[in-house]
C-alpha positions as CSV (number, residue, x, y, z in Angstrom):
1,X,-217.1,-121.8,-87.6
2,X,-216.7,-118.2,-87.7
3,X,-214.4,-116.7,-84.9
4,X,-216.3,-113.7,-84.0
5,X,-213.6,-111.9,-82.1
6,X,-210.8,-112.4,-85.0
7,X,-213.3,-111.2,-87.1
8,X,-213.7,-108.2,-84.9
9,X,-210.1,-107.5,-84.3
10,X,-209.7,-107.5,-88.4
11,X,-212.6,-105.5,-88.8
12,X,-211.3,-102.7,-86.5
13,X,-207.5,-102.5,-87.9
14,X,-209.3,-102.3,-91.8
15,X,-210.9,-98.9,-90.2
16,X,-207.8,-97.8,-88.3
17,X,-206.0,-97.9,-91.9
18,X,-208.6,-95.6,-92.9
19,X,-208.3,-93.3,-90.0
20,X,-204.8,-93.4,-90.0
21,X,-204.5,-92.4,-94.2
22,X,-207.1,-89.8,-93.1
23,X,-204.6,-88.0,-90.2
24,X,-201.7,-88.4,-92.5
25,X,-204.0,-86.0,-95.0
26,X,-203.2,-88.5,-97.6
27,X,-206.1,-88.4,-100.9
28,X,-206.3,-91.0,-103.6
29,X,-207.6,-89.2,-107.1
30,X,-210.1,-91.7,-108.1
31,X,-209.3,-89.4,-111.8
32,X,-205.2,-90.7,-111.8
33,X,-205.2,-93.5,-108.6
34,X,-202.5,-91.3,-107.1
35,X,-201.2,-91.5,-103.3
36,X,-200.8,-88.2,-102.4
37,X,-199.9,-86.1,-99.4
38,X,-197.7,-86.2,-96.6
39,X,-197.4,-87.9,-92.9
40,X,-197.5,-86.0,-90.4
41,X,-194.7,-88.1,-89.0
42,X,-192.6,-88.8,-91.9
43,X,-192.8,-86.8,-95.4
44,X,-193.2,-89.3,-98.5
45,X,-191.0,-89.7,-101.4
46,X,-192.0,-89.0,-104.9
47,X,-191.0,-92.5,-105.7
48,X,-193.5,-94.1,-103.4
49,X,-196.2,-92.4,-105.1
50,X,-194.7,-93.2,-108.5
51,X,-195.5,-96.8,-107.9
52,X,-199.4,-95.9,-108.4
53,X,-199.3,-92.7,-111.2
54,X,-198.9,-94.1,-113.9
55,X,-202.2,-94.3,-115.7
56,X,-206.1,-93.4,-114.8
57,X,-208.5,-95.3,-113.4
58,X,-211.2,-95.9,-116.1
59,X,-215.0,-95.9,-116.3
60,X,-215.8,-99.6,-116.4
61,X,-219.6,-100.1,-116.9
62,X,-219.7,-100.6,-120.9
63,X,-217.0,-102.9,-121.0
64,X,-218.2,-106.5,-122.6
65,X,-217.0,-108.8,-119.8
66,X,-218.5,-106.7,-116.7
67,X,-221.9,-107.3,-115.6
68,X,-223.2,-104.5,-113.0
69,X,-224.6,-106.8,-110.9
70,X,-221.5,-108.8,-110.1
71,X,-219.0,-105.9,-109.8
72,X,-221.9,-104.4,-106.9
73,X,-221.7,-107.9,-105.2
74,X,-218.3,-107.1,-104.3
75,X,-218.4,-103.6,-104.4
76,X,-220.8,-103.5,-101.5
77,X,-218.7,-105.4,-99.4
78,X,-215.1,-104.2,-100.3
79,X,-214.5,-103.2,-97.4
80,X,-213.9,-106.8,-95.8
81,X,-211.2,-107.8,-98.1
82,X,-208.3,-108.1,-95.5
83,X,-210.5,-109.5,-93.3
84,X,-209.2,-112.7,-92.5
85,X,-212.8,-114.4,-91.0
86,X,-214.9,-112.3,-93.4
87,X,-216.2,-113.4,-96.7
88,X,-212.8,-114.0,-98.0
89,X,-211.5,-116.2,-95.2
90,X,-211.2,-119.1,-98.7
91,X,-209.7,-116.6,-100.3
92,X,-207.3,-115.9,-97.4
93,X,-206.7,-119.5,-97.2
94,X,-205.9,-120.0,-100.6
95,X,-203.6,-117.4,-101.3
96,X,-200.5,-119.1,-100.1
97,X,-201.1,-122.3,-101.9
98,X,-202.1,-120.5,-105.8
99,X,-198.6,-118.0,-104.9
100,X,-196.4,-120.7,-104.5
101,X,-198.0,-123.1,-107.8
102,X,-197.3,-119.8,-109.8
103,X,-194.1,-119.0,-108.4
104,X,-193.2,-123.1,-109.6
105,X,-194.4,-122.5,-112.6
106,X,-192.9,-119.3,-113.6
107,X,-189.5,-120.3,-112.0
108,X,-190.1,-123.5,-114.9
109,X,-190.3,-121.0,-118.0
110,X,-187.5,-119.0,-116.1
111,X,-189.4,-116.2,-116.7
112,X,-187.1,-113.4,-116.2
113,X,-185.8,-115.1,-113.3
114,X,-189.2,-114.0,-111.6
115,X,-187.9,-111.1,-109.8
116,X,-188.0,-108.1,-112.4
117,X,-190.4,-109.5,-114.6
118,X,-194.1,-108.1,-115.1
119,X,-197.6,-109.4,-114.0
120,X,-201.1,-108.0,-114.1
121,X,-203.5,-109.1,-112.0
122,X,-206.9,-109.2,-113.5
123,X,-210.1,-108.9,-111.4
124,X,-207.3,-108.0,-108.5
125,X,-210.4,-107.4,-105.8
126,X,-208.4,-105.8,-102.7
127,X,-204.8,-106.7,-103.3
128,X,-204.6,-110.1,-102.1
129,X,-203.0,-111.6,-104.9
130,X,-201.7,-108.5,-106.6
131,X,-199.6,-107.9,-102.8
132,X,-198.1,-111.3,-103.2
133,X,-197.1,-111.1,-106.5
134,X,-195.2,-107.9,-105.6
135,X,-193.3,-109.3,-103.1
136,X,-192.6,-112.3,-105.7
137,X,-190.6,-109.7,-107.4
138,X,-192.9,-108.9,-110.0
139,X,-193.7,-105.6,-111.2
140,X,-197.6,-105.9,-110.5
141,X,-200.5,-104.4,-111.2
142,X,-203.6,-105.1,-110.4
143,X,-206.9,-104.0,-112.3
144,X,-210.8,-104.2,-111.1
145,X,-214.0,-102.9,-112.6
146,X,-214.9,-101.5,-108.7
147,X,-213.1,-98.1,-107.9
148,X,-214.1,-99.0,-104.0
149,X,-211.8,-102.6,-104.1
150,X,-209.4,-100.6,-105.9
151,X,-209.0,-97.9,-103.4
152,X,-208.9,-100.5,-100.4
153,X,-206.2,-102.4,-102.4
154,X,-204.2,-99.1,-102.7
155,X,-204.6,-98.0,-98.8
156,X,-203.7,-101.6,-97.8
157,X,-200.3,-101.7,-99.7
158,X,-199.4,-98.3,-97.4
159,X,-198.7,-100.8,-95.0
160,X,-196.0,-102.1,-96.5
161,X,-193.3,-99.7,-97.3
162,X,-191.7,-102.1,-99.6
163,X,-194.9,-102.1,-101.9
164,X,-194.5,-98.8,-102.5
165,X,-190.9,-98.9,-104.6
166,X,-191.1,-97.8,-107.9
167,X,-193.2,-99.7,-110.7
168,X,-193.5,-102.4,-107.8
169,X,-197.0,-102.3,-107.5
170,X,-200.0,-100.4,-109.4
171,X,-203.5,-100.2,-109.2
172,X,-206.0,-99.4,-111.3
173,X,-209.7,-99.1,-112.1
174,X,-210.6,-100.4,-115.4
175,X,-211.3,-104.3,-117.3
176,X,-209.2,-106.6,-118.9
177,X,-210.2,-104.9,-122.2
178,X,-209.6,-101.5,-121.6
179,X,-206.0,-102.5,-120.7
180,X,-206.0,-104.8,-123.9
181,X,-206.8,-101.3,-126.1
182,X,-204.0,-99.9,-124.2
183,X,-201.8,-102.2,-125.6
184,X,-199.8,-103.4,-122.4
185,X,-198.5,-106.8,-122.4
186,X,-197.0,-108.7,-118.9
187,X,-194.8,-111.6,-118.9
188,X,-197.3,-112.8,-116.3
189,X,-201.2,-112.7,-116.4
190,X,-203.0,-114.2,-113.6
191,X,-206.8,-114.1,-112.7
192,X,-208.1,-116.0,-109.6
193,X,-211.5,-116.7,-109.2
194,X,-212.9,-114.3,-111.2
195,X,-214.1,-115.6,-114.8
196,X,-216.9,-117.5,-112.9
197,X,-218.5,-113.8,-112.2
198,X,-218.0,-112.0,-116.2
199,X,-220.4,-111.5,-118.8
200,X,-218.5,-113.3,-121.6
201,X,-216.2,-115.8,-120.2
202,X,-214.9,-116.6,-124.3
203,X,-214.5,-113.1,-124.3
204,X,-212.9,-112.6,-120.9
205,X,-209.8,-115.4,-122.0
206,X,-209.5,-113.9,-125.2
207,X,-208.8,-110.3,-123.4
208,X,-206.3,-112.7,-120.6
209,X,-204.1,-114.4,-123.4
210,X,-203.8,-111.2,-125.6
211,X,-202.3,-109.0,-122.3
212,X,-199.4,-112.0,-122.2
213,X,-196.4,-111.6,-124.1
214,X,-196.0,-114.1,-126.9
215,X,-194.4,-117.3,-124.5
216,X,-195.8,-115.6,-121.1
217,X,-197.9,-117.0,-119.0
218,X,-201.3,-116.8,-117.8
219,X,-203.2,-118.8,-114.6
220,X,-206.8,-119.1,-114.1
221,X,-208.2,-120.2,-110.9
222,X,-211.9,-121.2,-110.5
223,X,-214.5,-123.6,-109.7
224,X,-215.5,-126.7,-112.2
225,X,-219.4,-127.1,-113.0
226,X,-219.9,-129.8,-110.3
227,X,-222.1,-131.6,-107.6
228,X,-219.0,-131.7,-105.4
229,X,-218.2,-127.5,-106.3
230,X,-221.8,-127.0,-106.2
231,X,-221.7,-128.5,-102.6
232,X,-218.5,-126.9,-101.4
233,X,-218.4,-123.6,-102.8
234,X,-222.1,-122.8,-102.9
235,X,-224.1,-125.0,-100.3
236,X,-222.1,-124.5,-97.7
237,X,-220.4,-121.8,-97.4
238,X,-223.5,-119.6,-98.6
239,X,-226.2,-121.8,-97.4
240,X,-225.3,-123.4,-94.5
241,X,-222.0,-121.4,-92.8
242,X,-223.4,-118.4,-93.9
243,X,-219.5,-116.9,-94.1
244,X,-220.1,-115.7,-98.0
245,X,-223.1,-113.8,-99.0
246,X,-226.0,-115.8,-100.5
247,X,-226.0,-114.8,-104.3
248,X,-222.2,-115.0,-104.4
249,X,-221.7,-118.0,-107.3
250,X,-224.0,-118.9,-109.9
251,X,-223.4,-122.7,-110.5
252,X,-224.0,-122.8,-114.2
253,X,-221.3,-120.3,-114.6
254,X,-219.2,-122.2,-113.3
255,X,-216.5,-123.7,-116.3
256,X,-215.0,-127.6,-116.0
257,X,-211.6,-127.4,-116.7
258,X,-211.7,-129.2,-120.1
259,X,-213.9,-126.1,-121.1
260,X,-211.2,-123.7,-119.9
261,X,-208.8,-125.6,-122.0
262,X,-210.2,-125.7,-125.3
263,X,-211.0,-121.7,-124.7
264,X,-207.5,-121.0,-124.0
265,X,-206.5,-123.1,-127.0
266,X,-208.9,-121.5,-129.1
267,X,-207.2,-117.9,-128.4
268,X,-203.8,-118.9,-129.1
269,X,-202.6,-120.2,-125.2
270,X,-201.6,-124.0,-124.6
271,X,-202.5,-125.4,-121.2
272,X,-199.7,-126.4,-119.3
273,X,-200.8,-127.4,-116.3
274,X,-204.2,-127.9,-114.4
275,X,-204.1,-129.1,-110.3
276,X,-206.7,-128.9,-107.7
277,X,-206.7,-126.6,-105.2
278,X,-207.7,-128.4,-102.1
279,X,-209.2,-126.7,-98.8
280,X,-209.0,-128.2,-95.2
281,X,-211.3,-126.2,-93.3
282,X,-210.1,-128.1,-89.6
283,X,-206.5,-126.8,-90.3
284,X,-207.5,-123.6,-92.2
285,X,-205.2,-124.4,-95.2
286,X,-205.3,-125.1,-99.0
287,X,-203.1,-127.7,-100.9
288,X,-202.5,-127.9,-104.8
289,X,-202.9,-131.5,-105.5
290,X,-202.7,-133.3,-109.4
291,X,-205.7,-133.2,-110.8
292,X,-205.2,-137.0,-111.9
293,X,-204.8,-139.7,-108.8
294,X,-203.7,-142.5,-110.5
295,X,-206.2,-144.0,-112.3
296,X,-209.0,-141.7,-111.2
297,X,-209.2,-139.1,-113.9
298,X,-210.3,-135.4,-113.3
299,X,-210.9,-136.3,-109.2
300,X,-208.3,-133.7,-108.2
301,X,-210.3,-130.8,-109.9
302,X,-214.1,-131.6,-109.0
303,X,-214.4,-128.4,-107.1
304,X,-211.6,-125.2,-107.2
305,X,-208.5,-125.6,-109.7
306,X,-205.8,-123.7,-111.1
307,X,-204.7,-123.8,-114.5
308,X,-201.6,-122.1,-116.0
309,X,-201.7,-121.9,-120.2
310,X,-199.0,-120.4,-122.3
311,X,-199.4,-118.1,-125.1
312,X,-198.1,-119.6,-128.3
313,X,-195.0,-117.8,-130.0
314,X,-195.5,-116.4,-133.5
């Protein structure tokens, strides 16, 4: 059920962030995704902005993998990502549990010990993920096709003063493939819940494994073509709770994880892993759970899943 006065409360702190960046006369350049200005209590340091200067925000509409219509469904209501009981509450809920299965898995591949090493987050909405990986210890950024989630994402991470250390945390407008023809690479690619809503989701992977390092990493969370996702995911939260707009998720766009797999494989990634992500609505919490129960094949991953693929080594 939707708590109407938590809702309210989040509601009025995401505009008081707003205000606030307004009296401190701070101006993001939607042209460079700059922080700049000064507080009227406290002057900023050059290496806080540094953190978000390094390249432009792009102009995302021809790219191959974004489809206008999907980038306005979240476009037009950006400004309820760090709303807790808005139409990310799942989200919310399902942060902690997809942090600490990629924080297993890249401890695993002791990738650069974690802290230090770089991660991209695809499709990074307003910061939710992209945060967390920061304070993981990865050198994060986090790219979307929307300017308006990127410039939440960016007035969000103000809060944290830590966020703002050099190269800890970026944001930027632009798609996987504009950063592909840039030529970056990350030891750590992660996209959650966002190849259900592209164009070309052969396409998208392809763009995923080739911004990974040859041996880094790359996790995919989603929802597998189902009765049980259609119910969960679709029916009910857009149908019947009415707590995610109606429109949100296309069903047949929706990919079963053995279809994920064999893209992955078929761009030069191995799957190393694939576990259900579990949501208890009563307690408000998600669990990762093996996607295998004994003899019951695939029943951990009949509705959201996260995979984690490595890219093969020359």
């Amino acid at each position: 059920m939707l708590r109407l006065g938590s809702s309210s409360i989040a509601r009025h702190r995401a505009t008081h962030v707003f205000r606030t960046l307004s009296a401190q006369k701070r101006t993001i350049s939607s042209s460079t995704g700059t922080i700049t200005g000064t507080s009227s209590s406290s002057s900023t340091s050059s290496s806080s902005n540094d953190a978000f200067s390094s390249g432009k925000d792009l102009d995302t509409h021809s790219s191959p993998s974004v489809t206008a219509s999907e980038v306005d469904k979240f476009r037009q209501i950006s400004t309820a990502w760090w709303d807790t009981q808005g139409p990310f509450k799942h989200l919310h809920t399902m942060n902690t549990a997809r942090m600490q299965y990629i924080h297993k898995r890249l401890s695993d591949f002791k990738t650069p010990t974690v802290k230090g090493a770089s991660a991209v987050d695809v499709g990074c909405g307003g910061g939710l993920a992209a945060e967390s990986l920061a304070r993981m210890g990865l050198r994060t950024l986090g790219v979307d096709a929307a300017l308006e989630n990127v410039q939440v994402a960016r007035m969000h991470a103000l809060e944290d003063a830590a966020l703002a250390l050099p190269d800890q945390l970026e944001y930027r407008r632009m798609t996987a493939e504009q950063l592909v023809a840039e030529g970056r690479q990350f030891d750590c690619v992660v996209s959650l819940e966002v190849i259900e809503h592209v164009a070309d989701a052969l396409a998208f992977v392809r763009s995923l494994v080739q911004l990974a390092r040859p041996g880094g990493l790359v996790f995919v969370s989603t929802m597998s073509r189902t009765a049980a996702a259609m119910l969960i995911d679709v029916v009910v939260p857009e149908y019947i709770l009415g707590t995610v707009p109606r429109g949100t998720h296309d069903h047949a766009k929706f990919l079963k994880p053995e279809e994920l797999r064999e893209m992955l494989e078929a761009v030069g990634a191995e799957t190393v892993d694939v576990s259900g992500l579990v949501l208890e609505p009563l307690s408000n919490s998600c669990h990762v759970v093996p996607a295998d129960w004994g003899l019951l094949r695939n029943i951990g991953v009949q509705a959201n899943y996260i995979l984690c693929a490595r890219k093969r080594k020359p």
